[in-house]
KEKE-3310 file (N, C-alpha, C; in steps of 0.2 Angstrom, whole numbers, plus 5000, padded with zeros to 4 digits):
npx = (5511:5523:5527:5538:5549:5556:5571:5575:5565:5555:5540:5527:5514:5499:5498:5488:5479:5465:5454:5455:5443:5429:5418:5412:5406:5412:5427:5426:5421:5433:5443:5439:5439:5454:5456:5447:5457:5469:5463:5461:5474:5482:5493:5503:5499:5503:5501:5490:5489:5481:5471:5473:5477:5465:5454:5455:5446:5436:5446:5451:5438:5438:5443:5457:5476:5486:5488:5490:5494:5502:5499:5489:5499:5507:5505:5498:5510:5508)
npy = (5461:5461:5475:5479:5472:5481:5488:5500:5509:5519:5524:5537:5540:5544:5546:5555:5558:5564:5559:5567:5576:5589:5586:5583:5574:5562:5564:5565:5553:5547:5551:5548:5534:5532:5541:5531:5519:5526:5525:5513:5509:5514:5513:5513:5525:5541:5554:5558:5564:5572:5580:5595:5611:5612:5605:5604:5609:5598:5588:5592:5591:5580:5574:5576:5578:5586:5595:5601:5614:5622:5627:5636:5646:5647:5650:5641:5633:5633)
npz = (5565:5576:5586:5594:5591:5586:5590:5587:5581:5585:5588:5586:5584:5571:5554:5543:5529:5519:5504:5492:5491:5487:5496:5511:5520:5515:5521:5534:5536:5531:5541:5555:5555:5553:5567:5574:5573:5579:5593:5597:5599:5612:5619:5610:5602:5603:5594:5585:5568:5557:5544:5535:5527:5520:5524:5540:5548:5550:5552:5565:5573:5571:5581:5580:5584:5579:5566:5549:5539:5531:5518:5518:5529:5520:5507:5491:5481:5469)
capx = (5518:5524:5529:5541:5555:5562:5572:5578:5560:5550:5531:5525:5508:5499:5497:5485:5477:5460:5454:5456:5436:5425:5413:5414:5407:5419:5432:5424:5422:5442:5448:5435:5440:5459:5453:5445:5463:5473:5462:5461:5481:5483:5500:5508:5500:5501:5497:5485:5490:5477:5468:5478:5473:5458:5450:5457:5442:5436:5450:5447:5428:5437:5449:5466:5479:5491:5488:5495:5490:5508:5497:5486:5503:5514:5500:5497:5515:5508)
capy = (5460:5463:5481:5478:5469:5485:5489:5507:5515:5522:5528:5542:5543:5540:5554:5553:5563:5561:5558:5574:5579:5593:5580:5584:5567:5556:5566:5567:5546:5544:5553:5545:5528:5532:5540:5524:5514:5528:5525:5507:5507:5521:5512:5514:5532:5548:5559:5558:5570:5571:5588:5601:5617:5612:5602:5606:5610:5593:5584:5593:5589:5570:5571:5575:5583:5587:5599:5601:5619:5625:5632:5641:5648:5649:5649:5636:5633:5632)
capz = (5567:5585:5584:5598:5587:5581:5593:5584:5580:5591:5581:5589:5579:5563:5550:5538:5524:5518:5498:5487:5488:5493:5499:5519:5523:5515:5523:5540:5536:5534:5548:5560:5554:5557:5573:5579:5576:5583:5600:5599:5602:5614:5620:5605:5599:5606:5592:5578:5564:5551:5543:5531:5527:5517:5531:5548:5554:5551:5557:5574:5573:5573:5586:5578:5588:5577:5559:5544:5538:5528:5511:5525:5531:5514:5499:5486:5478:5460)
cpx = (5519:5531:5537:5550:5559:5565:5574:5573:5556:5544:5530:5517:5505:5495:5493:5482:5470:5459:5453:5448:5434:5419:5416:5413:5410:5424:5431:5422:5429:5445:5445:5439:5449:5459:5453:5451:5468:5471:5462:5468:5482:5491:5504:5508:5501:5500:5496:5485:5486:5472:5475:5474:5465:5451:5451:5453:5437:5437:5447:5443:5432:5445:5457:5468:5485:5488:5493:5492:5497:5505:5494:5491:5505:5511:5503:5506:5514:5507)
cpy = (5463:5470:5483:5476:5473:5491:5497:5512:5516:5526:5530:5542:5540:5549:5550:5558:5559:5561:5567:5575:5584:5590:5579:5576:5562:5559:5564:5556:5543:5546:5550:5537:5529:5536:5535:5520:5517:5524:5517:5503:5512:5518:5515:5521:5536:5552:5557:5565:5567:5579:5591:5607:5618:5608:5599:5607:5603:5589:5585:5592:5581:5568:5570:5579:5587:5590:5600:5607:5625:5629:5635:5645:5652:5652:5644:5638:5634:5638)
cpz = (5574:5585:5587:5598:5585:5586:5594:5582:5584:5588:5589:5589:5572:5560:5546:5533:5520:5508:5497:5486:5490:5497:5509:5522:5523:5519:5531:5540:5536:5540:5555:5560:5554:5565:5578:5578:5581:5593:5603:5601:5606:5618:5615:5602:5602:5601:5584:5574:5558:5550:5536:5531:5525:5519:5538:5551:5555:5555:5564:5574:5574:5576:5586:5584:5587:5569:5556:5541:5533:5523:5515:5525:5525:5506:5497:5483:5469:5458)
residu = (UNK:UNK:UNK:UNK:UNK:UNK:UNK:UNK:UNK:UNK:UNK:UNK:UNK:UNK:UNK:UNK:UNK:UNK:UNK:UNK:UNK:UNK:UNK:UNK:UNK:UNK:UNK:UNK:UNK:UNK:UNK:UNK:UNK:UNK:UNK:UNK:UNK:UNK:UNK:UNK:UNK:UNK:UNK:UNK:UNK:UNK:UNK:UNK:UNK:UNK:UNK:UNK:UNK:UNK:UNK:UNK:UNK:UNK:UNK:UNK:UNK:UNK:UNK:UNK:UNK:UNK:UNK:UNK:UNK:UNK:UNK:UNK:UNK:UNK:UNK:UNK:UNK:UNK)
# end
């Protein structure tokens, strides 16, 4: 769809979170593959938020620019 039509939103960015595993390379396989769209619109993106606390140092391994790392900060809420 022609992103352009909506007069009232302005995307900043795309957030994303990867599958709930300890398996680094499927992790390091999703954030690459939202990576690669983020760059392929660089009109529309400016920041690529992807990572949390439990693999933030991935993310940046795959080019985010933005973290999400609040249990890092707050601890686990459970």
């Amino acid at each position: 769809k022609n992103i352009n039509k909506y007069n009232y939103v302005n995307i900043q960015g795309l957030m994303g979170m990867a599958t709930n595993t300890n398996d680094d390379n499927k992790i390091k396989t999703e954030f690459n593959k939202l990576q690669k769209f983020y760059k392929k619109y660089p009109e529309y993106f400016s920041i690529l938020s992807i990572g949390m606390s439990g693999d933030y140092k991935i993310a940046i391994d795959s080019g985010t620019n933005m973290i999400r790392i609040g249990s890092a900060i707050f601890e686990n809420r459970n």
